[in-house]
C-alpha positions as CSV (number, residue, x, y, z in Angstrom):
1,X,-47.1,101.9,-156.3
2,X,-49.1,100.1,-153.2
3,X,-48.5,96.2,-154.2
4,X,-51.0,95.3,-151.4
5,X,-54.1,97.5,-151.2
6,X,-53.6,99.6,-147.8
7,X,-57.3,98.7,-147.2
8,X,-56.3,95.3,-147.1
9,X,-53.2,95.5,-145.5
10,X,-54.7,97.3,-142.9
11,X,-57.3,94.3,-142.3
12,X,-54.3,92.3,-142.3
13,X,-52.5,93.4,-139.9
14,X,-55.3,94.4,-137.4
15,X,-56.5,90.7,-137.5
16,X,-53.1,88.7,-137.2
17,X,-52.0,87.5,-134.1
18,X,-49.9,90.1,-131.7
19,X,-48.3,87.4,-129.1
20,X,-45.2,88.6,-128.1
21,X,-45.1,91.8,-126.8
22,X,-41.6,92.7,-126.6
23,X,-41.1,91.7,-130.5
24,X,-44.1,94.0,-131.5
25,X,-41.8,96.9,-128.9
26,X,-39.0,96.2,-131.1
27,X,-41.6,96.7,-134.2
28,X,-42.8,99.7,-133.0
29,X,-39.5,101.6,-131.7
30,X,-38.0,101.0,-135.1
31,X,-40.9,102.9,-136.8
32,X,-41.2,105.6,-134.6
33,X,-37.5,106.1,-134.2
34,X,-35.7,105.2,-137.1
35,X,-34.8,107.7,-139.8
36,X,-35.3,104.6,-142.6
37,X,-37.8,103.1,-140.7
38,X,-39.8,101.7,-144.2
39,X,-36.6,99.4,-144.4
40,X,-38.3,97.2,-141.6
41,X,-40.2,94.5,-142.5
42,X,-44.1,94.6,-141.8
43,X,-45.6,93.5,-138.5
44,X,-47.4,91.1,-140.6
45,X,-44.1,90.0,-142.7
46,X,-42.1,89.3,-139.5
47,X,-45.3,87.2,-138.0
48,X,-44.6,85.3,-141.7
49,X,-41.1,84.6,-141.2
50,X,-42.0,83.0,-137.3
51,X,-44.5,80.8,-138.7
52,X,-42.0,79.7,-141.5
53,X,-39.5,79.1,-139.1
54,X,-41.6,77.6,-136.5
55,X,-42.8,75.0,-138.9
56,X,-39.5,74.1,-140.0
57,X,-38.1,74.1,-137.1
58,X,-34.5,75.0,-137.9
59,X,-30.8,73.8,-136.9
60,X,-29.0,76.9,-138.5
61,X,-30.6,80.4,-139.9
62,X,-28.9,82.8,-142.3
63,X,-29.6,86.3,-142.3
64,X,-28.4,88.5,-144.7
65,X,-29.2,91.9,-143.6
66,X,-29.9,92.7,-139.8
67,X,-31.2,96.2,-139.5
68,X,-32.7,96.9,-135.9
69,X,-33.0,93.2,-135.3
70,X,-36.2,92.8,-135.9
71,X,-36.7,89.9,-139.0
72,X,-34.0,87.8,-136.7
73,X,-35.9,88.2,-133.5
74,X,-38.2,86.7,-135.6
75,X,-36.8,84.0,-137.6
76,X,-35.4,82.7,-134.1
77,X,-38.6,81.7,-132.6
78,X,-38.2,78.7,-134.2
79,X,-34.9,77.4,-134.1
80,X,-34.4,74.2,-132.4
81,X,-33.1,74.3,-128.7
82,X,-29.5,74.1,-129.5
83,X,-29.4,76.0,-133.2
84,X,-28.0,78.8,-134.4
85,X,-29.4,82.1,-136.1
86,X,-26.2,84.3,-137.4
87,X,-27.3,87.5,-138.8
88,X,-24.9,90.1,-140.8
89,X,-24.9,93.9,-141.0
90,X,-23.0,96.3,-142.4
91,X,-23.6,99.7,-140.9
92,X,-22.3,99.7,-137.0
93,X,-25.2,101.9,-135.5
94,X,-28.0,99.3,-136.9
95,X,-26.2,96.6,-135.6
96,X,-25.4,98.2,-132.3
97,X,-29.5,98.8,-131.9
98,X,-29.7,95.2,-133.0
99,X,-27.4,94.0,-130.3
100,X,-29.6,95.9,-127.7
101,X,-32.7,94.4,-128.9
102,X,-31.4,90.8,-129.0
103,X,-31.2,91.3,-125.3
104,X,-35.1,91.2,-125.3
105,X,-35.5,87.7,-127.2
106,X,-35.5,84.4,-125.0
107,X,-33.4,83.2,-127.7
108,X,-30.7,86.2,-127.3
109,X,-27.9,83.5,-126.6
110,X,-28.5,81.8,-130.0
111,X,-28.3,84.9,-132.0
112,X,-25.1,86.2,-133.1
113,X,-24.0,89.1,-135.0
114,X,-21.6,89.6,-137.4
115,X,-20.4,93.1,-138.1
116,X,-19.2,93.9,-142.0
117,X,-19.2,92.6,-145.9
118,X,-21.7,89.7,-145.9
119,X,-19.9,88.6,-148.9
120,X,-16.7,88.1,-147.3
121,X,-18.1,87.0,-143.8
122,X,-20.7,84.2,-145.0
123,X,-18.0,81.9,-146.5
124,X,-15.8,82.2,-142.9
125,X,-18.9,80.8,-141.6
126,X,-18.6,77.1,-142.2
127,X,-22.2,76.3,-141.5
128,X,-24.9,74.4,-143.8
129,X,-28.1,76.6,-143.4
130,X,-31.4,75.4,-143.3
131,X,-33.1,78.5,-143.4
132,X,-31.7,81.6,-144.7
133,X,-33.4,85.1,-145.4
134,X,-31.9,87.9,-147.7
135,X,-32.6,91.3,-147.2
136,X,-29.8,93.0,-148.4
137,X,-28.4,95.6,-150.9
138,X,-30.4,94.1,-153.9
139,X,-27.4,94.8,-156.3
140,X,-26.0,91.5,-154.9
141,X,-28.6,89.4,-154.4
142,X,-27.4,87.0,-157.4
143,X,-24.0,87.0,-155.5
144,X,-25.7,86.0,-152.3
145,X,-27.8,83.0,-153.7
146,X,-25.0,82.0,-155.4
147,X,-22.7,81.6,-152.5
148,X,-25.7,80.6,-149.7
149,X,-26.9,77.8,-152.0
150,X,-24.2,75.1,-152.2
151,X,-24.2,75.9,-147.9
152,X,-28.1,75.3,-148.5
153,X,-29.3,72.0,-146.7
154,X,-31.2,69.8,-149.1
155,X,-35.0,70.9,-148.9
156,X,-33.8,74.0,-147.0
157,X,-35.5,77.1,-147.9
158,X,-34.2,80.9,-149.0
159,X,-36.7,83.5,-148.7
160,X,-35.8,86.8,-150.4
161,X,-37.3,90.0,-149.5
162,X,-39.0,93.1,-151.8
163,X,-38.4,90.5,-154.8
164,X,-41.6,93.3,-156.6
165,X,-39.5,96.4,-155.7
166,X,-42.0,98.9,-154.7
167,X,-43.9,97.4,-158.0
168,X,-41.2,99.1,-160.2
169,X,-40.6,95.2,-161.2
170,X,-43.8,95.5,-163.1
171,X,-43.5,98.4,-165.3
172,X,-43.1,97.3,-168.9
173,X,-39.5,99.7,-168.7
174,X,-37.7,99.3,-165.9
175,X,-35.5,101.7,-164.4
176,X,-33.3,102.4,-161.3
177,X,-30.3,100.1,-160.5
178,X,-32.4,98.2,-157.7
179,X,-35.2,97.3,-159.4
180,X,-32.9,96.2,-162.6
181,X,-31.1,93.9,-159.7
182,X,-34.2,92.6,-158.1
183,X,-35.9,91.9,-161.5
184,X,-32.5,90.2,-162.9
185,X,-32.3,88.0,-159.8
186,X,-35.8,87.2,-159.6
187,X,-35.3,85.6,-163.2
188,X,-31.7,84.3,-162.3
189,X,-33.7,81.7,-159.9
190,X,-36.3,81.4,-162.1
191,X,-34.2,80.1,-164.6
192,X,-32.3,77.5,-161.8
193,X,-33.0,74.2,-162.4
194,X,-31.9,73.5,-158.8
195,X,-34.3,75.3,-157.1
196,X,-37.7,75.7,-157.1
197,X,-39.4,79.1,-155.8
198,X,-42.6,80.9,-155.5
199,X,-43.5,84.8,-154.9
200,X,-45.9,85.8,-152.3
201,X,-47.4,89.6,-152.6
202,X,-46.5,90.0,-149.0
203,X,-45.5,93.6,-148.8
204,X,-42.9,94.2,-151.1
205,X,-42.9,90.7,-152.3
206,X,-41.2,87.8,-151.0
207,X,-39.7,84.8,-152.6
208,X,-39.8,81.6,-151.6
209,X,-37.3,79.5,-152.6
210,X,-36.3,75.8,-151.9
211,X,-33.6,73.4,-152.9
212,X,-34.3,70.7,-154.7
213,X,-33.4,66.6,-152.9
């Protein structure tokens, strides 16, 4: 199911800014080289994810899920002059592309990888994040928000990624252990009284969610 009509997507993305070349390289090598290249966010979802960060100007970034490097190239535009982005992967080979394109960013000396079990790797961490982006194996994105958000900065932000699941989130029966994770996790935080969160039909969906003072 196409959550955003190609039409429009298509308009989207012709008509959004492309200024930074070597990130949109990045973009493209992914896609054109990458056996699961549709695991990439958007050209248009990584432009998101600068602005976000760019207006809040982070100390600390979280990712949850590196892939090629991509969403961290990204999500670092905006970190402040000293901060920190730390960004986790499990599989060797995507973190090994990641590492080469890191080389790329002006902000390659503030990114750092960490190789492994996110859920065993964030706690070693001792950081408190004020921006922190899940895009992950969705069977454990309850177990993630439950362990990022007491490290969560007060009025920091989470933003979760394919939160509508190829639209299988919509179907009155839903099926497939993904989409029974994404749609238990999107009502998990519903349901938090110490968050507060909206979803944006960007690509797959993204939530937005933020940490009540």
């Amino acid at each position: 199911m196409d959550i955003v009509n190609p039409l429009a997507e298509a308009y989207i993305t012709k008509l959004s800014s492309i200024h930074d070349e070597a990130l949109f390289a990045v973009h493209q090598k992914t896609l054109e080289q990458h056996p699961h290249q549709h695991m990439q966010s958007s050209w248009v979802q990584g432009q998101f994810l600068t602005f976000i960060s760019e207006l809040t100007k982070p100390q600390n970034i979280l990712e949850i899920g590196t892939f090629t490097g991509y969403s961290a190239m990204c999500l670092a535009k905006g970190l402040q002059p000293n901060g920190e982005l730390h960004t986790i992967e499990l599989r060797e080979a995507d973190a090994n592309t990641a590492l080469a394109n890191f080389s790329s960013s002006p902000k390659a000396n503030q990114i750092h990888l960490h190789l492994g079990n996110a859920l065993e790797i964030i706690p070693t961490l001792n950081k408190k994040w004020d921006l922190v982006f899940i895009d992950a194996d969705k069977t454990n994105y309850i177990n993630y928000y439950d362990l990022v958000l007491p490290m969560l900065n007060n009025g920091g932000l989470i933003i979760a990624d394919n939160v509508l699941f190829h639209g299988q989130v919509l179907e009155e029966e839903i099926k497939g252990k993904n989409a029974i994770a994404i749609n238990a996790f999107n009502e998990y935080v519903a349901n938090d009284e110490k968050t507060e969160q909206i979803i944006l039909s960007v690509r797959d969906g993204l939530m937005l969610i933020k940490k009540k003072f």
